[in-house]
N, C-alpha and C positions, 0 to 999 in steps of 0.2 A: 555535598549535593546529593540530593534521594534522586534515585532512578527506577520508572517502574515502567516496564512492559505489556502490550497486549497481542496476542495473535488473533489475527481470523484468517479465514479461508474461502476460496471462492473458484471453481472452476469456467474456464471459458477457450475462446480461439483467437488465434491472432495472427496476422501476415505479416512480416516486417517487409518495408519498401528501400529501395538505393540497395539492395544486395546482388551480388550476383545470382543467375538464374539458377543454378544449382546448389548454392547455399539454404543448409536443410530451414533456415528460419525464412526462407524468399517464399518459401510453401505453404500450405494452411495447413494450421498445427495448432494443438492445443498443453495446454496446463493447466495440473492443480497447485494454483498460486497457495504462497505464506505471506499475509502482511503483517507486519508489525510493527504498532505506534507504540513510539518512546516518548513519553513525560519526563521533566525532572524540575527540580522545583528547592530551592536552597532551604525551604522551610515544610514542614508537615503541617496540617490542618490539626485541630483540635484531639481530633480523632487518633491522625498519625497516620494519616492519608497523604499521600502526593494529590490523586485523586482515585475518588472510588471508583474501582473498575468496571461497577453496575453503572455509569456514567459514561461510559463510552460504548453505550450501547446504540448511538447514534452511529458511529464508525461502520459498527457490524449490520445494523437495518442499510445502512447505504449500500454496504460491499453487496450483502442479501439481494437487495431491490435492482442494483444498477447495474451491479458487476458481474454477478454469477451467470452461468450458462449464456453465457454472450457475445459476440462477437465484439473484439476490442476496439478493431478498427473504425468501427460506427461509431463507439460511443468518444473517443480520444482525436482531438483536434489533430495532436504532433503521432512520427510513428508510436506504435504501440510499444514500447518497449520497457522494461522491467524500471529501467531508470528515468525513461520519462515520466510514467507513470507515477513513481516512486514520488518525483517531484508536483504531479500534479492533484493526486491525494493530498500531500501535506500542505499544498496551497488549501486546498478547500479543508480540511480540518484542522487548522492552524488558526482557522477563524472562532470556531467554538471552544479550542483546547488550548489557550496560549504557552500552558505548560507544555507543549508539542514541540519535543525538538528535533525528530528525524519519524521518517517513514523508509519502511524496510522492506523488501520485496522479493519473496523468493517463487523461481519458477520451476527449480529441481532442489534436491537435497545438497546439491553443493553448490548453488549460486545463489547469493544475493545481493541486489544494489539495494542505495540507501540515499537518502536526499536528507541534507541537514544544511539549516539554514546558515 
């Protein structure tokens, strides 16, 4: 199985709800998120591609347009949180990317969730 990677990056704010009042994530707080979509693909393309990384420049215009400098809460039906999110990226780029098997979500240097089908 070939396995390939892509980061982007996106800054924004979020309130997580059902917390206790003084739970620091109950507050308005922000993050400079890491996403990372995994492809993997049992066969390589012509080339020896999973897929060309210049093709998931959809991924990065959507994080850019939708995500960045944002309030989460607005944009995100369920709470905001690293692993819903997680899950609900890879709903919508799973559409374009069927080689797409996890979205990966980091909101400091030592946490990340991850949604895989």
């Amino acid at each position: 199985m070939y396995t390939i990677t892509k980061q982007f990056t996106f800054s924004a704010s979020h309130q997580l709800t059902g917390l206790p009042a003084n739970h620091q994530c109950a507050r308005l707080h922000g993050h400079n998120y890491i996403v990372e979509a995994v492809l993997q693909a049992k066969k390589v393309d012509a080339v020896g591609f999973v897929r060309d990384y210049g093709e998931l420049s959809y991924i990065g215009n959507y994080i850019d347009a939708v995500l960045d400098h944002k309030h989460l809460n607005d944009l995100f039906e369920c709470n905001p949180t690293a692993e819903n999110m997680a899950r609900v990226l890879y709903d919508k780029f799973v559409v374009q990317y069927p080689e797409l098997v996890a979205i990966r979500i980091s909101e400091t240097t030592k946490t990340w969730a991850e949604y895989r089908k």
